[in-house]
N, CA, C and O atoms as a GROMACS GRO file, in nm:
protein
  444
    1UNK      N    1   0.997   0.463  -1.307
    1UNK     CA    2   0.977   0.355  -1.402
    1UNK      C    3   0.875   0.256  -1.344
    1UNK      O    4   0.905   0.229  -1.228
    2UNK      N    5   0.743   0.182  -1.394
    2UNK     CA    6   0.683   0.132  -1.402
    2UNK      C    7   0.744  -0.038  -1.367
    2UNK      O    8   0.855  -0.048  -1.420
    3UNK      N    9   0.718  -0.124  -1.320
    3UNK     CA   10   0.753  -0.228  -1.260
    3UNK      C   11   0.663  -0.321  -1.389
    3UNK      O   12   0.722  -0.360  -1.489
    4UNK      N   13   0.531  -0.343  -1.370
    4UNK     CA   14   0.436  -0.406  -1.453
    4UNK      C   15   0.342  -0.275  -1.555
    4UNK      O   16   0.345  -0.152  -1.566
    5UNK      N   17   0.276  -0.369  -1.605
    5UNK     CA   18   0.179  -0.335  -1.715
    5UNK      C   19   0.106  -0.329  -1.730
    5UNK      O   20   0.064  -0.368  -1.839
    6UNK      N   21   0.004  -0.263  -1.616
    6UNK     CA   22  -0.087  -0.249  -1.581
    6UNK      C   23  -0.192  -0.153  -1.743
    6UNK      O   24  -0.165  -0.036  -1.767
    7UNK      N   25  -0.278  -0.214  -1.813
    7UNK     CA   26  -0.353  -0.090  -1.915
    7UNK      C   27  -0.379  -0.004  -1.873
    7UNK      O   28  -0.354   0.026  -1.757
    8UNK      N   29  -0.444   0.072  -1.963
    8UNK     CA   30  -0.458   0.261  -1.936
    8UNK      C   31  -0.606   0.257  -1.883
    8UNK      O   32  -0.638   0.322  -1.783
    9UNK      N   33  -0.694   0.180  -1.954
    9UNK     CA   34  -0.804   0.183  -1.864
    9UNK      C   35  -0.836   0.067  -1.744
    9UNK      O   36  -0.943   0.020  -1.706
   10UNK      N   37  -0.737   0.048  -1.714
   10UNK     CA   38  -0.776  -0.050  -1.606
   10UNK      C   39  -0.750  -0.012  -1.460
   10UNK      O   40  -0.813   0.088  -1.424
   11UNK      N   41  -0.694  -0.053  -1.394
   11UNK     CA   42  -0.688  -0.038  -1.249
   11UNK      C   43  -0.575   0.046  -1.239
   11UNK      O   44  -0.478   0.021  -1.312
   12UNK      N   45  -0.570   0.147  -1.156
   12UNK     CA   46  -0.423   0.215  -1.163
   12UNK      C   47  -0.325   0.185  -1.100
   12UNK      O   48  -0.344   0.088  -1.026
   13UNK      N   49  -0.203   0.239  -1.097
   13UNK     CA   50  -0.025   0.152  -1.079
   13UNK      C   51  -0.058   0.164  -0.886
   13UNK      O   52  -0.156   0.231  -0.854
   14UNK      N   53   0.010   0.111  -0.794
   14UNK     CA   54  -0.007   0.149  -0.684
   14UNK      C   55   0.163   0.175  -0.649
   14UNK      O   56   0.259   0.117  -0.701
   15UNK      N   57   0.164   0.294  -0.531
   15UNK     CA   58   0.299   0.339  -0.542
   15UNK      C   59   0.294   0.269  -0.380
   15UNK      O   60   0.196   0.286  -0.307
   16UNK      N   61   0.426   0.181  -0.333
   16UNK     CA   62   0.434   0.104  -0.224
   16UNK      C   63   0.571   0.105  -0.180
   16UNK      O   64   0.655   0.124  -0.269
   17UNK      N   65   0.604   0.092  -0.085
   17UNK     CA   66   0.740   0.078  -0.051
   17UNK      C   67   0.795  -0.072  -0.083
   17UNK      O   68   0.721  -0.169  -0.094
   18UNK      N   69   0.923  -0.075  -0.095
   18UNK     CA   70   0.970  -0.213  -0.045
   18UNK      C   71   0.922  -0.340  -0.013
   18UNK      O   72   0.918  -0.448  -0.071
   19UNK      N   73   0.869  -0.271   0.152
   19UNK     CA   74   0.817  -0.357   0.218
   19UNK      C   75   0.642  -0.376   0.181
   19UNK      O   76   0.605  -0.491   0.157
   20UNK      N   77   0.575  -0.305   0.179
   20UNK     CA   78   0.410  -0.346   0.101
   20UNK      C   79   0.450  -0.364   0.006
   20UNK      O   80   0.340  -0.345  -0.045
   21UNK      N   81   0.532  -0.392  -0.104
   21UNK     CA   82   0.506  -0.459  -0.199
   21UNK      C   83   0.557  -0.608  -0.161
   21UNK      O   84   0.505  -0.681  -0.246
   22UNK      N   85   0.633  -0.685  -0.077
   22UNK     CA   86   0.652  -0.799   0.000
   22UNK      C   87   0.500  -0.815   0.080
   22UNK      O   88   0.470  -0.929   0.116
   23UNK      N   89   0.450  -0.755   0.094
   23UNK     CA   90   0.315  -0.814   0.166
   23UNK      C   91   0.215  -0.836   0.062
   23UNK      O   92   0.148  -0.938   0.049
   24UNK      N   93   0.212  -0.716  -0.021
   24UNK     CA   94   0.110  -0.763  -0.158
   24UNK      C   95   0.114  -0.796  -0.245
   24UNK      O   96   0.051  -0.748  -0.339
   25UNK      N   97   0.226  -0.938  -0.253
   25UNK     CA   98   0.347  -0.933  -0.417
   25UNK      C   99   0.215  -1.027  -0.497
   25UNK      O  100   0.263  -1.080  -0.598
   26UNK      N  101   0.087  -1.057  -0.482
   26UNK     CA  102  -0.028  -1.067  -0.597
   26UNK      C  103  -0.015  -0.955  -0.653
   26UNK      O  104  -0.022  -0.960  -0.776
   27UNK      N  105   0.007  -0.810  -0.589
   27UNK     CA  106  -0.005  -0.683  -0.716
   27UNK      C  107   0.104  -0.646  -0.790
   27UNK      O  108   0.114  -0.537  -0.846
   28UNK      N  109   0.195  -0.741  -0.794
   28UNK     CA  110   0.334  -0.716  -0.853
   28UNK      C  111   0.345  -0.632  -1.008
   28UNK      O  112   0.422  -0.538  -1.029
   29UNK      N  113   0.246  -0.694  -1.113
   29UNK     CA  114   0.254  -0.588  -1.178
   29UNK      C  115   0.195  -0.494  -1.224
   29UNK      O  116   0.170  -0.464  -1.340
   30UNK      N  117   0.161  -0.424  -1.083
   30UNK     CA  118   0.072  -0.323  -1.067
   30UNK      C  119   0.185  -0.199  -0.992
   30UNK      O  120   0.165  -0.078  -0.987
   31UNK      N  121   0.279  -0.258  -0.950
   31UNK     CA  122   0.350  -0.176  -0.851
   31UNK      C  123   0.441  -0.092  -0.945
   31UNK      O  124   0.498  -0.145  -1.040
   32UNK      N  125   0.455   0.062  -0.911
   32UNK     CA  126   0.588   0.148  -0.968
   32UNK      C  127   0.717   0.089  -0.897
   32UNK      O  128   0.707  -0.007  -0.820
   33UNK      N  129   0.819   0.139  -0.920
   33UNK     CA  130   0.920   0.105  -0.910
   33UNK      C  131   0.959   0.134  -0.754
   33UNK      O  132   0.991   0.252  -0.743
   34UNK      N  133   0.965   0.072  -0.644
   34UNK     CA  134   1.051   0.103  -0.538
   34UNK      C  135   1.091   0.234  -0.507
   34UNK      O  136   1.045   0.315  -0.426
   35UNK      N  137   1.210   0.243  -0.606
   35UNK     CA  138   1.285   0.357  -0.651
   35UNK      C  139   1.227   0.517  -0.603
   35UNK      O  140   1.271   0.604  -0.528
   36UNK      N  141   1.116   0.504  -0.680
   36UNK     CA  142   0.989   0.648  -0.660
   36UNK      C  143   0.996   0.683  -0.531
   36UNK      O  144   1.051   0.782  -0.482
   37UNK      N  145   0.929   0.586  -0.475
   37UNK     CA  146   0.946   0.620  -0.328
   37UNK      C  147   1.023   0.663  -0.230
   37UNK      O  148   1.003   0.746  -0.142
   38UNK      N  149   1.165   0.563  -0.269
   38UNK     CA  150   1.298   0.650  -0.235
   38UNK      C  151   1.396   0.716  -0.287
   38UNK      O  152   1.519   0.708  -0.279
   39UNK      N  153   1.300   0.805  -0.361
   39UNK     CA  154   1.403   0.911  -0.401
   39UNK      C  155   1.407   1.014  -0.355
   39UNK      O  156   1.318   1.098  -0.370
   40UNK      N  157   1.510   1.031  -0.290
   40UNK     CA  158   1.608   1.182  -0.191
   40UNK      C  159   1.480   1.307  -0.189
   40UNK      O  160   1.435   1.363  -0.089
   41UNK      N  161   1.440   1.328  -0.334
   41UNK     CA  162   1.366   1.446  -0.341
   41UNK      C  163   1.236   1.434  -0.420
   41UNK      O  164   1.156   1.527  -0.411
   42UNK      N  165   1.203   1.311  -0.508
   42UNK     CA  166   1.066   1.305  -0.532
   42UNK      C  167   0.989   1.173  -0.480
   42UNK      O  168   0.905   1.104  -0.538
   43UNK      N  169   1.042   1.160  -0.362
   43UNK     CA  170   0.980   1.005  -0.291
   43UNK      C  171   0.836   1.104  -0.265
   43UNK      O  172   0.721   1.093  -0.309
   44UNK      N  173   0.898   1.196  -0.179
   44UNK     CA  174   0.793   1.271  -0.088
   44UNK      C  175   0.657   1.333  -0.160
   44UNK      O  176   0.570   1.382  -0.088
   45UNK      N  177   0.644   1.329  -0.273
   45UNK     CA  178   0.571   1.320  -0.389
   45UNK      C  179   0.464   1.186  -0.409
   45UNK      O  180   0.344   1.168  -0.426
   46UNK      N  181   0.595   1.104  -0.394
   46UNK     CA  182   0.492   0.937  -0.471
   46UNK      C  183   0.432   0.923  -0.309
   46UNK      O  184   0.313   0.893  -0.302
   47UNK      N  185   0.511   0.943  -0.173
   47UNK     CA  186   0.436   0.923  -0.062
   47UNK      C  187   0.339   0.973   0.035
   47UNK      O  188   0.278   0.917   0.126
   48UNK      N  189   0.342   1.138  -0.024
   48UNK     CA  190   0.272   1.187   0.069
   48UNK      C  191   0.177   1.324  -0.008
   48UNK      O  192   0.123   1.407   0.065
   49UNK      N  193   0.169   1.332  -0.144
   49UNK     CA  194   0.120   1.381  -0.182
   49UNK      C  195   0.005   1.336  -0.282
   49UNK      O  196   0.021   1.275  -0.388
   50UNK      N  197  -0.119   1.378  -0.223
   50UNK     CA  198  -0.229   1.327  -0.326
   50UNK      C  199  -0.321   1.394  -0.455
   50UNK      O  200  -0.407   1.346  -0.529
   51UNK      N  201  -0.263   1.514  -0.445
   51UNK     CA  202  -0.302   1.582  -0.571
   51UNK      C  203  -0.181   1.534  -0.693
   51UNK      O  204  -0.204   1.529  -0.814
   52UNK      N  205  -0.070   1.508  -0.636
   52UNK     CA  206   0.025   1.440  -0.795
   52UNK      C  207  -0.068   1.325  -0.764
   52UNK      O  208  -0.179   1.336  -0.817
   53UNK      N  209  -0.048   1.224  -0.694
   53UNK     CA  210  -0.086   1.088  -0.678
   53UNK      C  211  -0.221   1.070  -0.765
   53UNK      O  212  -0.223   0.965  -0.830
   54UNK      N  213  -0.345   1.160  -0.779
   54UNK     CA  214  -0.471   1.197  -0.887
   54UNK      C  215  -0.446   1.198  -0.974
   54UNK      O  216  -0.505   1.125  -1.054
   55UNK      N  217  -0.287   1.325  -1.036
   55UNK     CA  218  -0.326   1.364  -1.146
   55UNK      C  219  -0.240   1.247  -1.220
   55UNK      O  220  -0.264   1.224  -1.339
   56UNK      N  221  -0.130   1.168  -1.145
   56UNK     CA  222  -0.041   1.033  -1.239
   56UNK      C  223  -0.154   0.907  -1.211
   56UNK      O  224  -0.107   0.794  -1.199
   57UNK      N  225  -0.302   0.925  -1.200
   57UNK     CA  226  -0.324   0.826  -1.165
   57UNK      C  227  -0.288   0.673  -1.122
   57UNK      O  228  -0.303   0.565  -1.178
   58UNK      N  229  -0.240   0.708  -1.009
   58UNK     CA  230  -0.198   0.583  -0.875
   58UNK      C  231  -0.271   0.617  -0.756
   58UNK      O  232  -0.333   0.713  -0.711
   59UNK      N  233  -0.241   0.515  -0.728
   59UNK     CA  234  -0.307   0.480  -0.647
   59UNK      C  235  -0.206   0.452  -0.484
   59UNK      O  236  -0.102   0.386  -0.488
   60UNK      N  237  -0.252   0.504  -0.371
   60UNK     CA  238  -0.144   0.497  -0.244
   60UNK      C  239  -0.139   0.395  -0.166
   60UNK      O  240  -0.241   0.327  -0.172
   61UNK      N  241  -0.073   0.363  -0.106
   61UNK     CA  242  -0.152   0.190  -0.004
   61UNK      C  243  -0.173   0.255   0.107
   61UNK      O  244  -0.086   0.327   0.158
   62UNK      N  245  -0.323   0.231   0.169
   62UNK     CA  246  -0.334   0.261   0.268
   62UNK      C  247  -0.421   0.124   0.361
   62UNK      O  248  -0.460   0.020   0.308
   63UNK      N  249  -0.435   0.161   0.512
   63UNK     CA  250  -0.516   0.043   0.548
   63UNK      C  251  -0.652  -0.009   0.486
   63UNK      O  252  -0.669  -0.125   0.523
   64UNK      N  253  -0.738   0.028   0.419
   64UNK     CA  254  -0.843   0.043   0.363
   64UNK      C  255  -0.804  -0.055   0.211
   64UNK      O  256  -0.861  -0.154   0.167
   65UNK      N  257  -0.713   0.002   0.171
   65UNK     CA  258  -0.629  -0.041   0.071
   65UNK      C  259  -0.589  -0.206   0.032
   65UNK      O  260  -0.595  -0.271  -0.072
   66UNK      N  261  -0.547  -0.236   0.172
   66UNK     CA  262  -0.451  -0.329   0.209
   66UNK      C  263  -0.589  -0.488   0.240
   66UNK      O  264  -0.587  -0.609   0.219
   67UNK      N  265  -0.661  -0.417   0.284
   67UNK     CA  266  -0.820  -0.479   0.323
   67UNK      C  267  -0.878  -0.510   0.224
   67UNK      O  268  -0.895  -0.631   0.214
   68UNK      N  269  -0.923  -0.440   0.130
   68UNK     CA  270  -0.944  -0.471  -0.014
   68UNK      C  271  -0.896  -0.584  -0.048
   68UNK      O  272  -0.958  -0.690  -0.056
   69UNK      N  273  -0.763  -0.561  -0.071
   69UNK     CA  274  -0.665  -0.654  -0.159
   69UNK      C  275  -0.655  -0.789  -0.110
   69UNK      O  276  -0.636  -0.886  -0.184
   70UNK      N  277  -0.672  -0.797   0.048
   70UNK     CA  278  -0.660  -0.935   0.137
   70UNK      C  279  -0.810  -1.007   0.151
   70UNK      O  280  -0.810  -1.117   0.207
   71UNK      N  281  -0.896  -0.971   0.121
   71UNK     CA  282  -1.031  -1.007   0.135
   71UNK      C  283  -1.080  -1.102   0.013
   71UNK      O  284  -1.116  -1.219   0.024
   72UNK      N  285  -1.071  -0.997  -0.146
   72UNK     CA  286  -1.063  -1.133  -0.200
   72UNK      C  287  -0.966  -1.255  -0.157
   72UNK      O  288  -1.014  -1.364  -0.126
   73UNK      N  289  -0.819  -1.229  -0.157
   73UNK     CA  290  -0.803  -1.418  -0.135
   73UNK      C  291  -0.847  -1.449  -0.029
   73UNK      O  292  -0.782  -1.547   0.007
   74UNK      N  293  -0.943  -1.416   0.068
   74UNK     CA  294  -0.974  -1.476   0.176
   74UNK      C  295  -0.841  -1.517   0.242
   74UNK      O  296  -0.851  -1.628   0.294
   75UNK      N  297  -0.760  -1.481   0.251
   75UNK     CA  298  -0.654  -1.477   0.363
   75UNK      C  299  -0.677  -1.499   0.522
   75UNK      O  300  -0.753  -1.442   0.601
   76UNK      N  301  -0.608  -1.574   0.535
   76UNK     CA  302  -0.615  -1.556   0.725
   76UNK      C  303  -0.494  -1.493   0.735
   76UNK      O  304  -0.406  -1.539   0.661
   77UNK      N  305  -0.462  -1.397   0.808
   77UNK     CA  306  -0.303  -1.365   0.788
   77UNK      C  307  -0.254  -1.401   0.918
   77UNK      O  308  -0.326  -1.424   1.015
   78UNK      N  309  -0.085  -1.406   0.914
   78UNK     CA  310  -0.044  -1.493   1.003
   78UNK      C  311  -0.026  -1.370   1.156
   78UNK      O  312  -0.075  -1.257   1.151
   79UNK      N  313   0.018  -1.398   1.226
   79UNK     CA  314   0.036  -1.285   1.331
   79UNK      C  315   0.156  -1.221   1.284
   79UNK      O  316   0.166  -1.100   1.268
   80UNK      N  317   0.231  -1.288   1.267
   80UNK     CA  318   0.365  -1.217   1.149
   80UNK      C  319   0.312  -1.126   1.097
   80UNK      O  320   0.322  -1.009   1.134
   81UNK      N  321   0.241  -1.172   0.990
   81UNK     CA  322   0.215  -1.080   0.884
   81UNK      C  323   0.176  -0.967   0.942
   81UNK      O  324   0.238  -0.862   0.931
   82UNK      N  325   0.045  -0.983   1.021
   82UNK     CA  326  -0.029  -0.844   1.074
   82UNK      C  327   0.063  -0.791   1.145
   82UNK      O  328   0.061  -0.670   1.123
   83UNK      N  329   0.147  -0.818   1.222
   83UNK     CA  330   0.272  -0.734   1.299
   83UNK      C  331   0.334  -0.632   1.177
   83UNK      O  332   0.363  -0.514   1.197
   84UNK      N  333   0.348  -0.696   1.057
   84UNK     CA  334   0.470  -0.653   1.007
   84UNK      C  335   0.343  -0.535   0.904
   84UNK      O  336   0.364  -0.416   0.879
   85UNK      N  337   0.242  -0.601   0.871
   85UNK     CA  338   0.122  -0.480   0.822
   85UNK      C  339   0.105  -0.343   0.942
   85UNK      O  340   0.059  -0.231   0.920
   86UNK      N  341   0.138  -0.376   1.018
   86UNK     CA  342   0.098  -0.224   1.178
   86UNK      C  343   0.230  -0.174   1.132
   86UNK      O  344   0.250  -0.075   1.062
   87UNK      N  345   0.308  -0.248   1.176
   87UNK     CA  346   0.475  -0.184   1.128
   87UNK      C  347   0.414  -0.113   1.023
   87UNK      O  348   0.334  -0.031   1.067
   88UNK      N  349   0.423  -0.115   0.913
   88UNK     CA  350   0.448  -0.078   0.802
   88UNK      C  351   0.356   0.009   0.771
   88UNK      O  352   0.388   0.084   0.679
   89UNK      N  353   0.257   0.024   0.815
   89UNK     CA  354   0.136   0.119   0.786
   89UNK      C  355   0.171   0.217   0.928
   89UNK      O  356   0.103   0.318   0.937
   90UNK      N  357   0.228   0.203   0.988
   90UNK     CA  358   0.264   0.328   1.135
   90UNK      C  359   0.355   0.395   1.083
   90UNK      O  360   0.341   0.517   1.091
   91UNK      N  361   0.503   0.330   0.997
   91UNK     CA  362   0.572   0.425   0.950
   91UNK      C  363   0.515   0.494   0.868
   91UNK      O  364   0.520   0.616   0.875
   92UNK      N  365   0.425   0.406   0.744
   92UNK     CA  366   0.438   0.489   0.630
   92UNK      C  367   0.313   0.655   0.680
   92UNK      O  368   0.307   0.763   0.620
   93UNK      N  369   0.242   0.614   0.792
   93UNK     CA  370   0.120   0.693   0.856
   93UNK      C  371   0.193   0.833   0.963
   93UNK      O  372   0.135   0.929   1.012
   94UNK      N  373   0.325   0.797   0.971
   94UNK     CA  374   0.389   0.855   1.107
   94UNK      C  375   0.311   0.847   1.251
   94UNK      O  376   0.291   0.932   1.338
   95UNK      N  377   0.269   0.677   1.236
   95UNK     CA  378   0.190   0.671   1.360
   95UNK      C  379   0.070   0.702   1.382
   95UNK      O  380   0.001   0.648   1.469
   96UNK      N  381   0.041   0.769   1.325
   96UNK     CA  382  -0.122   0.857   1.331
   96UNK      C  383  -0.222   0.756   1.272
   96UNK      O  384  -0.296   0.821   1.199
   97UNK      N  385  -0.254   0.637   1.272
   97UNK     CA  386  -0.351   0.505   1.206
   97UNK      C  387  -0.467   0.542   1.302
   97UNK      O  388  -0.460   0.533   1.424
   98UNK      N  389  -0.577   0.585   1.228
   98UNK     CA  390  -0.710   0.547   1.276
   98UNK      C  391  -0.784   0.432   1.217
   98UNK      O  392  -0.860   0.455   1.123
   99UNK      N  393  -0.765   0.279   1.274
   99UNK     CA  394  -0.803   0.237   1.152
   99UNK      C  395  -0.984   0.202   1.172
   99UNK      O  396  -1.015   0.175   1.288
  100UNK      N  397  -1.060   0.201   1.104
  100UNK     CA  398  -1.202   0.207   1.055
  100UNK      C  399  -1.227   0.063   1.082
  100UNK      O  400  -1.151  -0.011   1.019
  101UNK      N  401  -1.337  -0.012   1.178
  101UNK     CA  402  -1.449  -0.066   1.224
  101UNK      C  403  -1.381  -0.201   1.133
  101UNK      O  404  -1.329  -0.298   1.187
  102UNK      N  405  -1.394  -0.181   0.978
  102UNK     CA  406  -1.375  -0.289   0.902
  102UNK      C  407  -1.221  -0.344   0.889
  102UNK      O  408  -1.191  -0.463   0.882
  103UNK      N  409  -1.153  -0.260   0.889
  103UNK     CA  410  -0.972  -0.265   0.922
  103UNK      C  411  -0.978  -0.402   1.003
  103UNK      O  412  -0.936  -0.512   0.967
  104UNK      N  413  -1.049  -0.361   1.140
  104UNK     CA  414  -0.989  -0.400   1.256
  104UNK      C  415  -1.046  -0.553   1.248
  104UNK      O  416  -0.993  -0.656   1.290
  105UNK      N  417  -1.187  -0.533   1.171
  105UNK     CA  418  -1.262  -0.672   1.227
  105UNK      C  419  -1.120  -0.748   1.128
  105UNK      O  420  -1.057  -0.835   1.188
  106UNK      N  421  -1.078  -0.716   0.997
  106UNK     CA  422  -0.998  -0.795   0.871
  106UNK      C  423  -0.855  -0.834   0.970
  106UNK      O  424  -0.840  -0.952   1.004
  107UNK      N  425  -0.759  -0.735   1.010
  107UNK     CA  426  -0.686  -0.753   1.058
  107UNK      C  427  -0.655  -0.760   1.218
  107UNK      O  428  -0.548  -0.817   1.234
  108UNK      N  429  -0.692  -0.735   1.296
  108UNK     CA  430  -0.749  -0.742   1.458
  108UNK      C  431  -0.714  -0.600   1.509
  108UNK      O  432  -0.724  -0.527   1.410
  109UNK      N  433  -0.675  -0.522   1.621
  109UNK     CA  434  -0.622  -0.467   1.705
  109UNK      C  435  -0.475  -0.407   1.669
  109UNK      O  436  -0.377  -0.481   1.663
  110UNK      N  437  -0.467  -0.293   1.651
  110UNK     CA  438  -0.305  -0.268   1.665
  110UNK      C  439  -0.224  -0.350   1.808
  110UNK      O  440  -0.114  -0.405   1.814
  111UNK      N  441  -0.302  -0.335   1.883
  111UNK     CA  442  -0.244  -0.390   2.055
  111UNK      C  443  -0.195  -0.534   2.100
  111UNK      O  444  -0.160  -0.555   2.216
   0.00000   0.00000   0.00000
């Protein structure tokens, strides 16, 4: 189930956990339902698969993603925040974050 109301030709729904949608609650009604994500047997779908993720047009959060979205408001983010952005992008990544030149200058250093 759909959270907001996002139109058909506009920007597509983004599928987020819990917790990124507490970090990006400006996209609130843009976000699917929580739910998707944790469900027993089609989370693994809304999270880790990108040929459904194309064909339901959504969109995934990724670091690249997350950069986008924080740049327009010109954000400074707090050290909190970026702690809890590494958190949250390591689980949802299983650790494996390469993040790209522009990531790092937006948010600093995983370290």
């Amino acid at each position: 189930a759909y959270v907001g109301q996002a139109s058909r030709g506009g920007e597509p729904h983004v599928v987020a956990t819990v917790q990124q949608q507490t970090l990006l609650s400006h996209l609130r009604s843009r976000f699917v339902s929580p739910e998707c994500t944790a469900h027993e047997t089609l989370g693994a779908y809304f999270l880790h698969n990108d040929e459904f993720l194309r064909a339901a047009r959504l969109q995934s959060v990724t670091l690249s993603f997350f950069a986008q979205q924080l740049q327009p408001l010109q954000m400074q983010p707090s050290a909190t925040y970026l702690h809890t952005v590494w958190q949250t992008m390591g689980r949802s990544a299983g650790g494996a974050i390469k993040p790209t030149p522009e990531v790092v200058e937006l948010f600093g250093s995983k370290t």
